[in-house]
C-alpha positions as CSV (number, residue, x, y, z in Angstrom):
1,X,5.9,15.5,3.7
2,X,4.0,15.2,6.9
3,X,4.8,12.7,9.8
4,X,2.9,10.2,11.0
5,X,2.1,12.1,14.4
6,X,0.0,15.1,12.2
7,X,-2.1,12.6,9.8
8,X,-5.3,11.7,11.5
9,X,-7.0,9.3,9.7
10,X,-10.5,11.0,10.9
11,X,-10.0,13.9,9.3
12,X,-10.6,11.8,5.9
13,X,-14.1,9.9,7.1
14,X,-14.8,9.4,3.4
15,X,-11.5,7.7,3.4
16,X,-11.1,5.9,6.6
17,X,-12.7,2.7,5.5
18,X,-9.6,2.5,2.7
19,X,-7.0,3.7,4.3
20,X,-3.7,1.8,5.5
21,X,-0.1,2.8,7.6
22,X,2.5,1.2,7.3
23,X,5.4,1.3,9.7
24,X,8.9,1.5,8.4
25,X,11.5,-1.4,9.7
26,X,15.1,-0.9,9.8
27,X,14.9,1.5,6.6
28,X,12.7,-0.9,4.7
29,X,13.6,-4.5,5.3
30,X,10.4,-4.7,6.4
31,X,7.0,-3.1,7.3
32,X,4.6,-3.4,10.1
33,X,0.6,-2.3,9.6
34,X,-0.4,0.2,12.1
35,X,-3.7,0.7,10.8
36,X,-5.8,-0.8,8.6
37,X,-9.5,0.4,7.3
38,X,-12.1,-2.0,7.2
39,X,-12.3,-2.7,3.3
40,X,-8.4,-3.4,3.3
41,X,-9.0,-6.1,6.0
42,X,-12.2,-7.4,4.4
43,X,-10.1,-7.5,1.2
44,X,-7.6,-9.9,3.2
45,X,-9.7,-11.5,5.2
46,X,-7.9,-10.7,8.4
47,X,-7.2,-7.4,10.9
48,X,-4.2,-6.4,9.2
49,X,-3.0,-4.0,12.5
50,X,0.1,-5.5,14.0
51,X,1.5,-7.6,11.6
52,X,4.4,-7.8,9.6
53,X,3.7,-7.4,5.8
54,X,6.2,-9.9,5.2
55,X,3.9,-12.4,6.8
56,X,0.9,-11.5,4.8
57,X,1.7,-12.1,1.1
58,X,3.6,-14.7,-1.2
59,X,7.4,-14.3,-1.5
60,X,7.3,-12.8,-4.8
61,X,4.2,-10.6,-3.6
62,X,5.7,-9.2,-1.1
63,X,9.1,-8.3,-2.6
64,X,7.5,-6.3,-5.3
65,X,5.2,-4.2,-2.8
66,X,8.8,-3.9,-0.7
67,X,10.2,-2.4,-3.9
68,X,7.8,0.2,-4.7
69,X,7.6,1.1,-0.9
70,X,11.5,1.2,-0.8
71,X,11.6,3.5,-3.5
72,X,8.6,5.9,-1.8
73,X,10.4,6.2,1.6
74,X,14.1,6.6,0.1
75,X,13.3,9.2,-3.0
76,X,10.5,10.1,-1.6
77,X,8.2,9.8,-3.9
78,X,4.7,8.9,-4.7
79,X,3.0,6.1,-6.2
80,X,0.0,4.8,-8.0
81,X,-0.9,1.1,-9.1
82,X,-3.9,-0.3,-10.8
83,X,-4.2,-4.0,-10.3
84,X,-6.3,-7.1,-10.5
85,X,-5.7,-10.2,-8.3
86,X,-7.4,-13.8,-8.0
87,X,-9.3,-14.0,-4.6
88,X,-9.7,-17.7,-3.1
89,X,-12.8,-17.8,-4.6
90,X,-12.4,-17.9,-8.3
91,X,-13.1,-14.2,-8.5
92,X,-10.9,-11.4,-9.5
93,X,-10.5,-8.0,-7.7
94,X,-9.4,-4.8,-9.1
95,X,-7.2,-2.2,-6.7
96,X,-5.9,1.0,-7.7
97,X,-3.9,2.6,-4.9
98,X,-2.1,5.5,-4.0
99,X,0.4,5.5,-1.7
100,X,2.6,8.5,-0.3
101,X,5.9,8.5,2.7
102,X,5.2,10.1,5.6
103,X,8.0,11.5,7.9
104,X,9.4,14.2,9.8
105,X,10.8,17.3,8.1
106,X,13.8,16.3,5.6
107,X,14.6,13.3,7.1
108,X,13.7,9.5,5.6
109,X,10.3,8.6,5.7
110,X,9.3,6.4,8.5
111,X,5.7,5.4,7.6
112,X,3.9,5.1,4.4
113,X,0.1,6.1,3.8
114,X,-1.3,4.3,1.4
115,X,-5.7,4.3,0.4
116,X,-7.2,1.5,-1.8
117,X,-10.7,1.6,-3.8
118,X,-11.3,-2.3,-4.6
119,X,-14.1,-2.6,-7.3
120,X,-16.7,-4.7,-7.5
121,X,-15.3,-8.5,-8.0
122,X,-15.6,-10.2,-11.5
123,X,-15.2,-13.2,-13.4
124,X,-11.4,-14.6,-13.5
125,X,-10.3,-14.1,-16.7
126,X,-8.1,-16.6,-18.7
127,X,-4.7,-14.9,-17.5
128,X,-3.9,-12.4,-14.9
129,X,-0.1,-11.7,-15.3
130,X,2.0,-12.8,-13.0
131,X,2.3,-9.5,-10.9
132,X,-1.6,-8.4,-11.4
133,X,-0.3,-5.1,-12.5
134,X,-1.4,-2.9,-15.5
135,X,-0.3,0.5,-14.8
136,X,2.3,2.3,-12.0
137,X,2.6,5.7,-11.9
138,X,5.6,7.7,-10.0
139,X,5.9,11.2,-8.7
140,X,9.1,12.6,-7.2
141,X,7.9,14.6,-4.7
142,X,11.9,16.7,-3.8
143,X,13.6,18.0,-6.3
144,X,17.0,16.6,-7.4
145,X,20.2,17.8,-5.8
């Protein structure tokens, strides 16, 4: 996998504005944004550079995105979700992601790359399960001792 220090962002313009880095804490107990496109932070409302993810989401929230970016930095693996979530608004906003570890050589991963295409918003529907998600997909990307 590559580390953080050879991914620039600009070499994926047609990316850029969905991309997000994440920076590993104490092997996962948490995770810091270093870098956040412009449709991600329109998506939350805020700059999302700096702070703590932790911070950002509700409890439950933010332990499930922990798990699947536990599991990408210690495997490592790769990972892809398709999800819809309620905005403020009474809308509803579909996401599917793809998210990958980055780090150096065959040690743990120590940032995770992650790009988002948000489509159009809709009409809530009736129900939106509790976690928003209707399909996760998982790669192993080293082979099994």
């Amino acid at each position: 996998m590559p580390s953080f220090g050879e991914f620039d962002p600009v070499d994926v313009p047609w990316a850029l504005s969905r991309l997000y880095v994440v920076r590993v804490i104490d092997g996962g107990a948490d995770f810091v944004y270093r870098l956040a496109g412009e449709a991600i932070n329109e998506r939350h409302g805020l700059t999302l550079a700096g702070k703590r993810s932790s911070d950002l989401f509700p409890l439950e929230v933010t332990r499930q995105i922990f798990d699947r970016w536990r599991r990408i930095i210690s495997e490592p693996a790769a990972c892809y979700t398709d999800s819809e979530h309620p905005t403020n608004a009474g809308w509803r906003i579909r996401g599917r992601r793809v998210v990958l570890p980055l780090g150096i050589g065959e040690g743990p991963a120590d940032h995770v790359l992650g790009m988002t295409i948000f489509d159009s918003p809709s009409e809530v529907p009736s129900a939106i399960n509790d976690a928003g998600l209707s399909d996760v997909r998982w790669v192993r990307l080293r082979a099994v001792d």
